[in-house]
Structures are given as structure tokens and as C-alpha cells.
C-alpha positions as a LaTeX table, in Angstrom:
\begin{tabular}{lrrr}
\hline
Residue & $x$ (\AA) & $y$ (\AA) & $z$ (\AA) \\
\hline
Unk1 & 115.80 & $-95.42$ & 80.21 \\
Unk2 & 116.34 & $-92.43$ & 78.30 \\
Unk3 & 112.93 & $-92.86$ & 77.49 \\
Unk4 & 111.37 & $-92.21$ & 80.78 \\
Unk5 & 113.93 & $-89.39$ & 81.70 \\
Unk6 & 113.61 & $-87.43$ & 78.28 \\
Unk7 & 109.79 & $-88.78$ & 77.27 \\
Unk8 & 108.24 & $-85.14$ & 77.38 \\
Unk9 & 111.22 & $-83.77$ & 75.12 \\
Unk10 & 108.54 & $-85.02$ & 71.63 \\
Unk11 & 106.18 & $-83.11$ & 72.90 \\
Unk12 & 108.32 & $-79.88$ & 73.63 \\
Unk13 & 109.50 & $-80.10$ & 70.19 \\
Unk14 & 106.20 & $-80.63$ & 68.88 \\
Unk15 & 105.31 & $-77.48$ & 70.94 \\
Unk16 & 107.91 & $-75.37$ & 69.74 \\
Unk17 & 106.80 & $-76.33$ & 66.21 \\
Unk18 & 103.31 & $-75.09$ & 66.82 \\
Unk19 & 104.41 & $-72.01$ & 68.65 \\
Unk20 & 106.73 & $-70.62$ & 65.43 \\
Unk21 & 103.65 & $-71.83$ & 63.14 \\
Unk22 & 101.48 & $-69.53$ & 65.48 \\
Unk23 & 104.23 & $-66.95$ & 65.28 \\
Unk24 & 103.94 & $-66.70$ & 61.36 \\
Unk25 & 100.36 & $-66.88$ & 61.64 \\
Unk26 & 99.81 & $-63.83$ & 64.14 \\
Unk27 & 102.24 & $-61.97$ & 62.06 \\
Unk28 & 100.19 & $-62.52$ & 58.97 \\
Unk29 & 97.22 & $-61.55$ & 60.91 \\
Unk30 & 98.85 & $-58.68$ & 62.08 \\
Unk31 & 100.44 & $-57.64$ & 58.74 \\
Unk32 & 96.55 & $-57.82$ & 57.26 \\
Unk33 & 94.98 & $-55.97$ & 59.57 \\
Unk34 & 93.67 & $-53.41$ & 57.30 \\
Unk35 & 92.70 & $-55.65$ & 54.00 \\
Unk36 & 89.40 & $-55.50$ & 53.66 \\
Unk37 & 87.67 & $-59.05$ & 53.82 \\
Unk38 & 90.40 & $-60.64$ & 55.54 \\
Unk39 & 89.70 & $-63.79$ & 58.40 \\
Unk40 & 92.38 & $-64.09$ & 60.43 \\
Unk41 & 94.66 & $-66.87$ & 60.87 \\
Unk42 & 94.33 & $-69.50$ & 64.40 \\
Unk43 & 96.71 & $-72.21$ & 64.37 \\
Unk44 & 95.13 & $-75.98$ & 66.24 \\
Unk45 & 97.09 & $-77.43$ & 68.43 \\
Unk46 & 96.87 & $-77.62$ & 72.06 \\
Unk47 & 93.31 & $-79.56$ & 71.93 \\
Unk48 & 95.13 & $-81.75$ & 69.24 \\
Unk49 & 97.79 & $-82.48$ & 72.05 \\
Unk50 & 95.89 & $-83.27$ & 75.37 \\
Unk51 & 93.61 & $-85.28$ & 73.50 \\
Unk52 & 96.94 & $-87.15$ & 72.87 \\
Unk53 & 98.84 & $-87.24$ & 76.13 \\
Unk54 & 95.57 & $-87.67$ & 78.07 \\
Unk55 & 95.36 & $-91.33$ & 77.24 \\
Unk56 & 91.93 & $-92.11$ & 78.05 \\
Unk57 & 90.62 & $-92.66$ & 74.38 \\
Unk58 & 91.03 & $-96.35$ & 72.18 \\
Unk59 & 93.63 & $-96.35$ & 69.62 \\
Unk60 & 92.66 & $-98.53$ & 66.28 \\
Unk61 & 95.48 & $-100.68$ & 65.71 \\
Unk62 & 96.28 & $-100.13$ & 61.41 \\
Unk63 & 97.30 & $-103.71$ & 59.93 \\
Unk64 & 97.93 & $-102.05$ & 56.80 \\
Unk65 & 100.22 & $-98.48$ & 56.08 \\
Unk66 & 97.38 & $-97.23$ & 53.59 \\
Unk67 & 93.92 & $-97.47$ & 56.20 \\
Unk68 & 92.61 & $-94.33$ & 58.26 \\
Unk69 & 94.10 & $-94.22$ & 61.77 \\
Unk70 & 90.93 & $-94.35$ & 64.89 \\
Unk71 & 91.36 & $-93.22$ & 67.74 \\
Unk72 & 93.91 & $-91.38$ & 69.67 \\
Unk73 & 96.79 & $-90.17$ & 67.81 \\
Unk74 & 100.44 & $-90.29$ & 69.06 \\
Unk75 & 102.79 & $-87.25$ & 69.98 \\
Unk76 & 104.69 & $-88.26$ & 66.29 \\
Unk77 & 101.32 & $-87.98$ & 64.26 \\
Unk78 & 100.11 & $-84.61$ & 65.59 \\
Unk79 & 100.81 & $-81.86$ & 63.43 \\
Unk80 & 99.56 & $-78.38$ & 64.06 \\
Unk81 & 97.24 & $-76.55$ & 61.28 \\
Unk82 & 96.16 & $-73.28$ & 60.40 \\
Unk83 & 92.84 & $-72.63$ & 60.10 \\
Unk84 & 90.17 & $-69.11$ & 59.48 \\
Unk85 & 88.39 & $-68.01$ & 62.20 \\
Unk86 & 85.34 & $-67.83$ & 60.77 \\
Unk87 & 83.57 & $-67.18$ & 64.32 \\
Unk88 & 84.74 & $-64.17$ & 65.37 \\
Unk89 & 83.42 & $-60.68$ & 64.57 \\
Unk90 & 83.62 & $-59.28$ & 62.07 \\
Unk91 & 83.90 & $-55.34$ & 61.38 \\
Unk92 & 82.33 & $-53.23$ & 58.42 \\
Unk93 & 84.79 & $-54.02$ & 55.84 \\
Unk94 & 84.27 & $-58.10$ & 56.43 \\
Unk95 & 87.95 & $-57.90$ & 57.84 \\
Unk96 & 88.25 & $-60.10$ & 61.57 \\
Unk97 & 91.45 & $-58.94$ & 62.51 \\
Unk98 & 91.72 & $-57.01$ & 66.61 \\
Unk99 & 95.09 & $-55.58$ & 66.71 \\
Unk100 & 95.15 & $-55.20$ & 70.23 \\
Unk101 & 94.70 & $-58.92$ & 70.93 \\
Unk102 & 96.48 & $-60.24$ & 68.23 \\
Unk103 & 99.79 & $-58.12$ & 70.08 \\
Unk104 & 98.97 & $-59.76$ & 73.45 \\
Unk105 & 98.90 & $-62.53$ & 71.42 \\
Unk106 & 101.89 & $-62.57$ & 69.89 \\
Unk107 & 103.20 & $-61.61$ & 73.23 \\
Unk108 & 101.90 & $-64.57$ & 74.58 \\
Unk109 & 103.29 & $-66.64$ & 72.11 \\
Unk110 & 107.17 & $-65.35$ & 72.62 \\
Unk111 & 106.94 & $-65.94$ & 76.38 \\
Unk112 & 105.58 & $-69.75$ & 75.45 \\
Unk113 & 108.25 & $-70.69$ & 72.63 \\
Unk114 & 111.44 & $-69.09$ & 75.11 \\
Unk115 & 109.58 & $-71.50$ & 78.11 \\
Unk116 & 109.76 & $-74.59$ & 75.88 \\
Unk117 & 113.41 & $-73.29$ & 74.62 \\
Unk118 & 114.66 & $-73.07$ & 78.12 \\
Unk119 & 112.80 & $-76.29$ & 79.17 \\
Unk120 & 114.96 & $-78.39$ & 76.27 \\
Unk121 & 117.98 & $-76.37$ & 77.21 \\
Unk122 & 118.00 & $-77.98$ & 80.81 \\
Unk123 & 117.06 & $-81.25$ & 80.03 \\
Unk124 & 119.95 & $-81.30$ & 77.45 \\
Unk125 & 122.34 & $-79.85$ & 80.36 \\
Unk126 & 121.16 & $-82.94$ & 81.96 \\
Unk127 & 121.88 & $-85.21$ & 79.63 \\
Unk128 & 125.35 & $-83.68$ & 79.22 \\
Unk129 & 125.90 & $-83.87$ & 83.37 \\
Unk130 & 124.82 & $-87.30$ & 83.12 \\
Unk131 & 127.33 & $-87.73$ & 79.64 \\
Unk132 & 130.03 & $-86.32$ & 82.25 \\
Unk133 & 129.75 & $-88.46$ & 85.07 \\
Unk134 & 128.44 & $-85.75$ & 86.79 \\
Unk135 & 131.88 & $-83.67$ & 86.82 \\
\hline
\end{tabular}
């Protein structure tokens, strides 16, 4: 039961994991703005998770803990990674790094990780309500 009521809460927390991962990255990004040759940081995710919760793909089914998982990956197998943007352009000294939108970005971010916070907050109030009896 708790299941059904609380099923999202996995991927909040995974979410909030990605979001402070981001947050280190952008800060990094920002921090190198000047060093010449620099590619900035971009932390995967958000594909990475509606693939997951979108269910339409096959999932392999592993009979052994050592073989290479196919197919759609669960909410507890996702793990967000940091990769260089490699794509983006790049100024004289080879560095990638646009202040401007990496502060709107880390703007962004905040708003996103104090959503999710506030999101687990009221689904633990209720749980607690629920703990209570509803007094």
C-alpha cells in the first residue's frame, strides 16, 4: 500500500541526487570560467529518467548477477553522470564556459532541488497524519 501512496518518493530522491550533482557541477563550471581550455561540466539525467518511468521499452530479464542489463532500467539502477560538453562553442582560448547561462542555470537548479525538498516534506507530513490517526 505504501507502495502506491509513496511510489514517486525513489524518484524524488533520485532527483534530488542529480540536482546537488548538477549543483557541484555548475559550480565547477562556474569556478573555471576563465581557464583556458576548459569544457564545461553537464550532468545526464532527466533523459536517463523518462526513458525509465515511461515504460514503453522491453526489459531483459538477467538470470545471472554478472550479465549486461537490456532494456529499460529501473528508478534503483539510474544514476546520474557528468559528462564534457564537447558541442558547445567554444571561445578563443578553447574554454566553453557562458557565465551568464551557467547563473540562470544554477538558478534553475536551486528552484528544482527546494521543489523536490518540499515535495518529500509533504508526503512525509502525510505519512506522519496517517502515523497519527489523522489527529
Amino acid at each position: 500500500m505504501l507502495d502506491k501512496s509513496f511510489g514517486k518518493m525513489r524518484s524524488l530522491e533520485k532527483s534530488m541526487d542529480a540536482l546537488w550533482l548538477r549543483n557541484g557541477a555548475i559550480s565547477n563550471n562556474i569556478a573555471n570560467v576563465n581557464t583556458p581550455g576548459y569544457k564545461r561540466d553537464i550532468v545526464e539525467f532527466e533523459s536517463l529518467l523518462k526513458e525509465s518511468l515511461s515504460g514503453y521499452s522491453i526489459k531483459g530479464k538477467m538470470s545471472h548477477e554478472r550479465h549486461i542489463p537490456v532494456g529499460a532500467m529501473t528508478i534503483d539502477n539510474i544514476e546520474p553522470t557528468i559528462k564534457k560538453d564537447v558541442n558547445s562553442k567554444v571561445r578563443k582560448d578553447g574554454n566553453n564556459v557562458n557565465i551568464d547561462a551557467e547563473m540562470a542555470n544554477l538558478a534553475k537548479n536551486n528552484i528544482a532541488y527546494n521543489m523536490a525538498a518540499q515535495r518529500i516534506s509533504g508526503k512525509m507530513n502525510k505519512l506522519k497524519l496517517v502515523i497519527k490517526d489523522g489527529r
